[in-house]
C-alpha positions as CSV (number, residue, x, y, z in Angstrom):
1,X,-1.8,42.7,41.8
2,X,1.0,44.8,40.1
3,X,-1.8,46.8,37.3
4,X,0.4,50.2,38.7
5,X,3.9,48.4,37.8
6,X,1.9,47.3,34.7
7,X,0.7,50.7,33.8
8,X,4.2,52.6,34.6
9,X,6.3,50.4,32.1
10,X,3.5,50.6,29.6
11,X,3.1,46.7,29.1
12,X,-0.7,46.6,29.0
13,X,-0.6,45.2,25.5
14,X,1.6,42.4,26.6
15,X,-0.1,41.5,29.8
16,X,-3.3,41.5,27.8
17,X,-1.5,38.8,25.4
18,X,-0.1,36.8,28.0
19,X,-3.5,36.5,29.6
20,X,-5.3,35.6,26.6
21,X,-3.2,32.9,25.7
22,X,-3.8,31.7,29.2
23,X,-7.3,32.5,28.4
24,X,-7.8,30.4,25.1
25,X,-5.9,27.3,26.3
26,X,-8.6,27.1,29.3
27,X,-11.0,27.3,26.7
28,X,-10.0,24.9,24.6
29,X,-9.3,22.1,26.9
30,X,-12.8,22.9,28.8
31,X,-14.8,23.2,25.2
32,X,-13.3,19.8,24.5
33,X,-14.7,18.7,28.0
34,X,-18.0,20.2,27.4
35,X,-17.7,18.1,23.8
36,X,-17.7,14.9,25.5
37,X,-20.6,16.0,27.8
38,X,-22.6,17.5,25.0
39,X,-22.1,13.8,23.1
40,X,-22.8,11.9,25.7
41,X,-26.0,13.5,27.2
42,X,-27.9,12.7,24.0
43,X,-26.3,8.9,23.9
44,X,-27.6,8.4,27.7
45,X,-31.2,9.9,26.7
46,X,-31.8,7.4,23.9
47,X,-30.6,4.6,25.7
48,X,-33.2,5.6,28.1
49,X,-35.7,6.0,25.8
50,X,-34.8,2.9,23.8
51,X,-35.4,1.0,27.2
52,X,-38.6,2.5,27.9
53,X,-39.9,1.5,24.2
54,X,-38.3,-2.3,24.3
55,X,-40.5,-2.6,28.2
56,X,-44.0,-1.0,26.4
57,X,-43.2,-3.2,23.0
58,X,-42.8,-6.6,24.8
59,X,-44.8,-6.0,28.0
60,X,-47.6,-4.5,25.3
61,X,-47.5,-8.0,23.7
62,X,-47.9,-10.2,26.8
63,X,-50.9,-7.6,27.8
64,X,-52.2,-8.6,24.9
65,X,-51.7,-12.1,25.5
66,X,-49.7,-12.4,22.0
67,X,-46.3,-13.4,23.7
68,X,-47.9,-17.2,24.5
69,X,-47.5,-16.9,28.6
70,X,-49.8,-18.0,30.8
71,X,-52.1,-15.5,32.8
72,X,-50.5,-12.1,30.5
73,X,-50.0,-9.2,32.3
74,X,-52.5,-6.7,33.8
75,X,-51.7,-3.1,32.3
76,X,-51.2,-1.9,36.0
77,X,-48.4,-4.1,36.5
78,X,-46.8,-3.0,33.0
79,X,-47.4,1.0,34.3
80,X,-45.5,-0.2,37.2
81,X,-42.4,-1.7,35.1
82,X,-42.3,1.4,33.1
83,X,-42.1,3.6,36.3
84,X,-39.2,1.4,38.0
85,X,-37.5,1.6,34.8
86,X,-37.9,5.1,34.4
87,X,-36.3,5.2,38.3
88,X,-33.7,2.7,37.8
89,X,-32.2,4.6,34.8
90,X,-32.4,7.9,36.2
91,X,-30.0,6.7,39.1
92,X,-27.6,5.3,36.7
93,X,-27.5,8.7,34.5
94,X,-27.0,10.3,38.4
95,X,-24.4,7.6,39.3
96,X,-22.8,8.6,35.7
97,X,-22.8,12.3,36.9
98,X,-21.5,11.6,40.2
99,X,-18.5,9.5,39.0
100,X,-17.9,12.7,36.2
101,X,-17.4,14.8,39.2
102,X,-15.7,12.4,41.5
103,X,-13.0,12.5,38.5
104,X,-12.7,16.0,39.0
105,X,-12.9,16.2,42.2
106,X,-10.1,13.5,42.7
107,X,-7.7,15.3,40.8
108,X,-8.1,18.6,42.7
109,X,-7.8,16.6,46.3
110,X,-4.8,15.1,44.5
111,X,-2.9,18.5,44.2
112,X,-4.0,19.6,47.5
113,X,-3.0,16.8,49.5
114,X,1.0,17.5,47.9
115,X,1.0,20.9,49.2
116,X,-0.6,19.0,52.6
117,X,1.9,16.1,52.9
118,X,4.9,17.7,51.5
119,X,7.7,17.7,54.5
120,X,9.5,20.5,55.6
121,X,13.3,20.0,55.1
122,X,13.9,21.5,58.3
123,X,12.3,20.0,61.6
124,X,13.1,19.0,65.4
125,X,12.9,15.6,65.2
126,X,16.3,14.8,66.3
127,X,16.2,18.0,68.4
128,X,18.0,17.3,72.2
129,X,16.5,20.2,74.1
130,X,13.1,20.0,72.5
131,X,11.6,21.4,76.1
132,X,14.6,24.3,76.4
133,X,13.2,28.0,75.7
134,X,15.5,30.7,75.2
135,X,16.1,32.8,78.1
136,X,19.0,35.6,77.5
137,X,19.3,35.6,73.5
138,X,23.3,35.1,73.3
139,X,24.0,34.8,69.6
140,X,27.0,32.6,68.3
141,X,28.3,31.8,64.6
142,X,30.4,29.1,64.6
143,X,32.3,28.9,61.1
144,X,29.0,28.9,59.2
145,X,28.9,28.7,55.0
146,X,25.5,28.5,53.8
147,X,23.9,28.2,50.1
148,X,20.4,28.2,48.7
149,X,21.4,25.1,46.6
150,X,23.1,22.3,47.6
151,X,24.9,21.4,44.9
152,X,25.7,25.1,43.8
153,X,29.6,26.2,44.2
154,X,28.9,30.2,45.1
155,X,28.3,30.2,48.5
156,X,26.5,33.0,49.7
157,X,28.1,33.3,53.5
158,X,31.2,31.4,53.9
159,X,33.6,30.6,57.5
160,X,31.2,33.4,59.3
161,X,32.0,33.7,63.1
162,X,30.3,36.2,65.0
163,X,29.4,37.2,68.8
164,X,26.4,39.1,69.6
165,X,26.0,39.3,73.6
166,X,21.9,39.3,74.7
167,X,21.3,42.8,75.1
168,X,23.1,44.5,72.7
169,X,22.1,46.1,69.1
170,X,24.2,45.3,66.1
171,X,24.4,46.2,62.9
172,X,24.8,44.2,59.7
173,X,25.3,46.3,56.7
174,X,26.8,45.3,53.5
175,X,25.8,45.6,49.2
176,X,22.4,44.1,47.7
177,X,22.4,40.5,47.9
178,X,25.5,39.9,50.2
179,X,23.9,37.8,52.1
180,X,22.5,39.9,54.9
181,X,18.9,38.3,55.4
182,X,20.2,35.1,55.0
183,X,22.5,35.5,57.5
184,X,19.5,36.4,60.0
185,X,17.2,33.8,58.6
186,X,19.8,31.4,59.7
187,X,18.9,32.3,63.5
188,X,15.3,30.9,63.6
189,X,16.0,28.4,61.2
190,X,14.1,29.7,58.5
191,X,17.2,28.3,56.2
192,X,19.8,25.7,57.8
193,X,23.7,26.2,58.1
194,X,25.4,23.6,55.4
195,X,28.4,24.0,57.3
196,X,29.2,25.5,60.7
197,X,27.1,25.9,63.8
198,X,24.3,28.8,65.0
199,X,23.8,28.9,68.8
200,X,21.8,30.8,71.3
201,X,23.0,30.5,74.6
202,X,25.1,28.2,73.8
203,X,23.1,25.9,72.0
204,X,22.7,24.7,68.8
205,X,19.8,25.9,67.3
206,X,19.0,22.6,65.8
207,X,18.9,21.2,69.6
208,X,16.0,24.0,70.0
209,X,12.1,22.4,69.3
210,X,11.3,24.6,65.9
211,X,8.2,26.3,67.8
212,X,10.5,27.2,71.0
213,X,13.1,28.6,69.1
214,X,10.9,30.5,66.5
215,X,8.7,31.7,70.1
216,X,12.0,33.2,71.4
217,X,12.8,35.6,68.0
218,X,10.9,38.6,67.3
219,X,10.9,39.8,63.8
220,X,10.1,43.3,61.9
221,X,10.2,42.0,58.4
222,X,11.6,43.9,55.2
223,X,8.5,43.6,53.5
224,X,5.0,43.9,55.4
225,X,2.1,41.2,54.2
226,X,-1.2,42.0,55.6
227,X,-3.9,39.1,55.9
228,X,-7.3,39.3,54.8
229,X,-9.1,40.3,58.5
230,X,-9.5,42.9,60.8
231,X,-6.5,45.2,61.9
232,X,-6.6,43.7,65.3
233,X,-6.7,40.3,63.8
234,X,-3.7,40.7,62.1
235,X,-1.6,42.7,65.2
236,X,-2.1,39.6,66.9
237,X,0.0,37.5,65.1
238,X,3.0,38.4,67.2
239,X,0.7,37.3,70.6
240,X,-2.3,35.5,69.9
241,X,-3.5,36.1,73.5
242,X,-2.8,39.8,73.5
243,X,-5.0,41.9,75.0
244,X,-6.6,45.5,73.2
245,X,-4.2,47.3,75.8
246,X,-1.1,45.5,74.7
247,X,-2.5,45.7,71.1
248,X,-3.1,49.1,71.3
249,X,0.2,50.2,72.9
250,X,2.0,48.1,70.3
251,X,0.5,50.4,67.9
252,X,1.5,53.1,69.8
253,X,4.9,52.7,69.6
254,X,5.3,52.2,65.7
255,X,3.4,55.3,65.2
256,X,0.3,53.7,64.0
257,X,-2.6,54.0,66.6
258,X,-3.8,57.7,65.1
259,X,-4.0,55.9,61.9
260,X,-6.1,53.1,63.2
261,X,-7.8,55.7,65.0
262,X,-9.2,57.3,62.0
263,X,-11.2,54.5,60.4
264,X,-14.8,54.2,61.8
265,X,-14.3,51.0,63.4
266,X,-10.9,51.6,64.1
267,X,-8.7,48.3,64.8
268,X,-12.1,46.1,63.6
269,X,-11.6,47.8,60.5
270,X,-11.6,44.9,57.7
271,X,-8.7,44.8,55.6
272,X,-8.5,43.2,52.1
273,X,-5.9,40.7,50.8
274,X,-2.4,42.6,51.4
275,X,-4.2,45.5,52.6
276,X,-5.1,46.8,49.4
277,X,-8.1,49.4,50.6
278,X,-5.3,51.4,52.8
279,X,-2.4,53.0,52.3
280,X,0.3,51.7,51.2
């Protein structure tokens, strides 16, 4: 991802170390996986066969009428044994395989379904205008502090009141890390006030349903992340209904329709993960 970063400060030699110690400790833990399997392949073959030689030594015998039974054995039943033998224990070496990769396959559901059920520390559950939309886009701070961890005694914005009327264009500029995005994060909740209050005409946006609130804020963001899709497909995530006009005039008005223009297919023009075929 960062092989020009990687190049510029001359760290190939490092990255190459770092990624084959990475390297080797996968290789070691799988080779002593593979050890296991590699033991335990032969084990489960001479059971097998071990089975198959105790059924043709003891069904040989009553055959042969030297086991003392009544009647023996006809050879075609014994043929039969040794087939549903052979069956039987080719099921268990599959059951054997099957609960080998059920292990495995546990374990990866396992660290999926965290990422799945983990809860968001911010939601609308206790939301009072869950149906209200935002209609003018008046911006209130009331007193708010806010820091990235709760327990941590810098606070990055601190006793913040601010007006912003709908309509207007403001300007918040300030040093590196004074808190500037945070501030505007705090509007569609992307982080939550510890202290103080944000409202939009004249409500709390905690009162807002997350989606409502977050379907009333347009956002250019600092950095741009493309997805894996077409150029149109990933224009329409601001309006997932939009139509090629509205696409199209979107484009026009950040200066990027010639662009699009150029390619072949033009906005069905595939794009790789973070747009890496196109210019940067």
């Amino acid at each position: 991802t960062n092989v020009r970063v990687v190049k510029s400060f001359v760290r190939e030699d490092f990255e190459k170390n770092k990624f084959g110690s990475a390297n080797n400790n996968l290789k070691n833990t799988a080779m002593s996986a593979m050890r296991v399997m590699i033991f335990m392949s032969p084990v489960m073959t001479i059971f097998m066969n071990l089975a198959t030689v105790a059924v043709l030594w003891f069904g040989g015998q009553i055959v042969l009428g030297e086991a003392g039974m009544i009647g023996g054995m006809q050879i075609g039943d014994l043929s039969a044994f040794l087939t549903y033998v052979s069956q039987i224990l080719m099921s268990l070496m599959m059951i054997t395989h099957m609960l080998m990769m059920s292990s495995r396959a546990l374990a990866s559901a396992k660290r999926i379904s965290e990422v799945l059920d983990e809860k968001s520390d911010i939601n609308d559950d206790n939301a009072a205008f869950k149906d209200r939309i935002i209609e003018k886009g008046d911006i209130e701070f009331k007193n708010v502090s806010f820091r990235y961890y709760k327990n941590s005694e810098d606070e990055v914005l601190e006793n913040i009141n601010l007006k912003i009327p709908a309509g207007s264009t403001v300007g918040i500029i300030g040093s590196t890390g004074c808190g500037k995005t945070s501030l505007v994060s705090l509007i569609p909740r992307l982080y939550d006030t510890d202290e103080g209050e944000v409202l939009i005409d004249g409500i709390n946006v905690k009162d807002y349903s997350i989606f409502n609130l977050r379907q009333g804020v347009g956002m250019v963001l600092q950095k741009n992340v493309l997805f894996s899709g077409s150029i149109e497909e990933n224009l329409r995530w601001g309006l997932e209904d939009a139509s090629l006009e509205e696409i199209q005039k979107a484009a026009r008005l950040s200066q990027a329709h010639d662009f699009v223009s150029s390619f072949t297919l033009g906005y069905d023009t595939e794009l790789g993960q973070g747009g890496v075929n196109i210019s940067g």
